[in-house]
C-alpha positions, 0 to 999 in steps of 0.5 A: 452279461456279466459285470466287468468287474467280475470278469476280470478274475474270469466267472471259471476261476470264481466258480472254481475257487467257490468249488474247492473251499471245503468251508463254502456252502457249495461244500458244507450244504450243497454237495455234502449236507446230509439234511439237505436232500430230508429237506425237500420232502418235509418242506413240500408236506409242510406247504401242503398242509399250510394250504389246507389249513387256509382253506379250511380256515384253521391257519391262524392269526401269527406266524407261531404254531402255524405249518409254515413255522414248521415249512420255515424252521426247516429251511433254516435248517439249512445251514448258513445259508438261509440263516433268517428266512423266517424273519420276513414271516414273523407277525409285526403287528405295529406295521400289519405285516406279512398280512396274511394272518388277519386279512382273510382275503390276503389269506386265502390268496396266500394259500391259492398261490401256494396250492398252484405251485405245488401242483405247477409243472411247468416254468410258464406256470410258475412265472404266471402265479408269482404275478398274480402274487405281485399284483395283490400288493400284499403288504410284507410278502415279497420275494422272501417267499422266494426261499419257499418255492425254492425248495418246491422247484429248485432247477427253476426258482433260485432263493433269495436273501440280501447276501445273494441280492449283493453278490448279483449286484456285484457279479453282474453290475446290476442294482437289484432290490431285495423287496421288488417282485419284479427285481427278483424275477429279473435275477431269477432271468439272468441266474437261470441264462448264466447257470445254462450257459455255465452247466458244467461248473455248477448243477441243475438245481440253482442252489448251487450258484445261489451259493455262490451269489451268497459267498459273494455277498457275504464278503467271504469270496472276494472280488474286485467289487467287493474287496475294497469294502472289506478291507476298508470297512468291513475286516472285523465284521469278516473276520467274524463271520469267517471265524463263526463259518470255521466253528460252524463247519467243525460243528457240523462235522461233529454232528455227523460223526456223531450222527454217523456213529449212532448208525453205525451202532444201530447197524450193530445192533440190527445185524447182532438181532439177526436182521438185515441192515439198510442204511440210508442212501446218501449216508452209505459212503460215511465211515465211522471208526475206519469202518465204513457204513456200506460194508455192514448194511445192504446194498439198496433197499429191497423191492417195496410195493411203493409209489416211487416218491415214497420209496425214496423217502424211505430210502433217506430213512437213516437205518432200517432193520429187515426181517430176511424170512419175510422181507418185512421192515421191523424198525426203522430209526431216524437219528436227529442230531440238530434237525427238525424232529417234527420233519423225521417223525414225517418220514416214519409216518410215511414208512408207516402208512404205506407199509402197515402191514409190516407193523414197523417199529418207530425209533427217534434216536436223538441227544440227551439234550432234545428229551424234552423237545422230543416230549413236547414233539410226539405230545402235539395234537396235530401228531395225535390224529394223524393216525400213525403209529407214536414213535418211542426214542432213545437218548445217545448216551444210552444207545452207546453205553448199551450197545456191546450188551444188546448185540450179546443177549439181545433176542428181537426188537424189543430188546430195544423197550430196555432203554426206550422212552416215550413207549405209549 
């Protein structure tokens, strides 16, 4: 039920003032992040492999340079949202917490858990694992892990962070704890009641009034609950946070039109070399230059001989190039302005072993100012014996300054290697 407090300015008229503000999550992550739907994908690889390296004994003793950094690192990627997710996982030796570094048994209790969440089906299943997880007491792993099963089964399992724990407190009058299994569970109940209750205000995936939970929180969607600690103890801390969201949102606009003009270039560029031009789903309605990207590439992505999970995968490819005679995909590109280079190398490596007869080319196309990350990146042993092909790169600047020359003289793909980096 909700608090009284809330009710007064009605849960509609809250969920619609949430909904309309351009610069609230529900906007800038939820409905319009282009990053948000690659997240899925990689984070559920990355869980993958960090049960298989606990099983496998190769997981080791801290948080740095393990699978679940990287599982991490892309959650936090996730805009503001989840900013500090990560922090519950770093290895805090004087207190021995999360202690699933150098307890074995903890360990592979950890891994077990996470290996039957991601083979669970159902909500029952679910529920009873996370349980299990409560009873071990392990010390340190709480409900953090909450922003992990997330991304695992977001129509089920809400995510959690202090921000979302005080928006629940203050919607629904209740006094919920940010460490408590069980308290997690209970929010989880009612967000889960409230969001069938409310389906036409809201989504499936409980993200999107979690976002709300967090604006709440936060102090930036005010209710009579939390307005008189704004204004009485907290303006320059809102003002702040306000000011640091409107940099952030011109930020993130920034990037995607930059991020929007690099496909469009590459589309250019494909269709200049005689190739057919597929442009990831979810980026097709952008525009860059009054020109929008659906009008120089094709509608859907052809017919593969693909699982249906690895077709969608590759259809969040940001461009691929398609021979016309043969069907083939010459080259596919995933341009990564901000976002885990790691998690875009994934994705060509999907492309590339379930198609290898189609002998892909492996294009990043990042910022001049990730080279040395991008190095680093594709110099990884784990990457080396993956067996996937290695992925060259192409640095912005480049790609710009040489696009009108490559679309006049250019003959095929490899037209490309001229400003190439990282060929093997």
């Amino acid at each position: 039920m909700l608090n009284p407090i809330a009710s007064q300015q009605s849960f509609e008229d809250l969920s619609s003032r949430y909904r309309r503000d351009e610069e609230s999550v529900y906007n800038t992550w939820f409905i319009k992040s282009t990053d948000r739907l690659k997240a899925f994908r990689s984070i559920r690889r990355g869980v993958e492999q960090v049960a298989t390296d606990i099983r496998s004994g190769r997981f080791g003793n801290d948080f740095r340079g393990t699978a679940l950094e990287f599982v991490l690192n892309c959650i936090t990627e996730q805009k503001q949202i989840f900013q500090g997710a990560a922090h519950a996982f770093y290895w805090k030796p004087k207190l021995r917490i999360p202690d699933i570094y150098e307890n074995e048994s903890n360990k592979r209790a950890f891994g077990t858990f996470l290996e039957n969440c991601l083979a669970a089906k159902t909500e029952e299943q679910l529920l009873r694992e996370i349980l299990r997880l409560s009873d071990l007491r392990i010390k340190g792993l709480g409900p953090a892990v909450a922003n992990i099963l997330y991304f695992l089964h977001p129509e089920l399992l809400p995510p959690a962070n202090t921000a979302m724990l005080n928006g629940f407190n203050l919607l629904f009058g209740t006094r919920k704890k940010l460490g408590s299994w069980k308290d997690y569970l209970e929010m989880r109940d009612t967000l889960v009641e409230t969001n069938t209750m409310q389906r036409s205000l809201f989504s499936r995936d409980l993200g999107a009034i979690s976002g709300l939970l967090f604006e709440i929180g936060s102090g930036r969607l005010l209710v009579p609950g939390n307005a008189d600690a704004v204004v009485e103890r907290e303006v320059k801390k809102r003002e702040a946070f306000v000011r640091r969201r409107h940099d952030e949102v011109r930020e993130d606009m920034a990037q995607d039109q930059t991020h929007t003009q690099m496909q469009y270039l590459l589309s250019c560029i494909g269709k200049a070399l005689g190739y057919s031009v597929c442009i990831a789903v979810n980026d097709r309605n952008r525009s860059f230059d009054g020109k929008r990207l659906s009008d120089v590439c094709l509608p859907c992505l052809p017919s593969l001989n693909v699982e249906d999970a690895i077709r969608d995968t590759i259809a969040l490819i940001d461009v691929l190039w398609i021979e016309p005679s043969s069907g083939r995909i010459i080259a596919a590109f995933e341009v990564e302005k901000s976002t885990s280079i790691y998690s875009g190398i994934l994705r060509l490596s999907d492309l590339s072993m379930a198609l290898p007869s189609h002998e892909t080319r492996l294009w990043l196309v990042i910022p001049d100012s990730r080279q040395r990350e991008v190095d680093a990146q594709l110099a990884r042993p784990s990457f080396a014996k993956n067996g996937a092909p290695r992925p060259a790169y192409i640095i912005f600047s480049d790609l710009t300054k040489n696009c009108d020359a490559i679309c006049r003289f250019g003959v095929g793909h490899e037209s490309l290697d001229r400003i190439a980096k990282g060929l093997a």
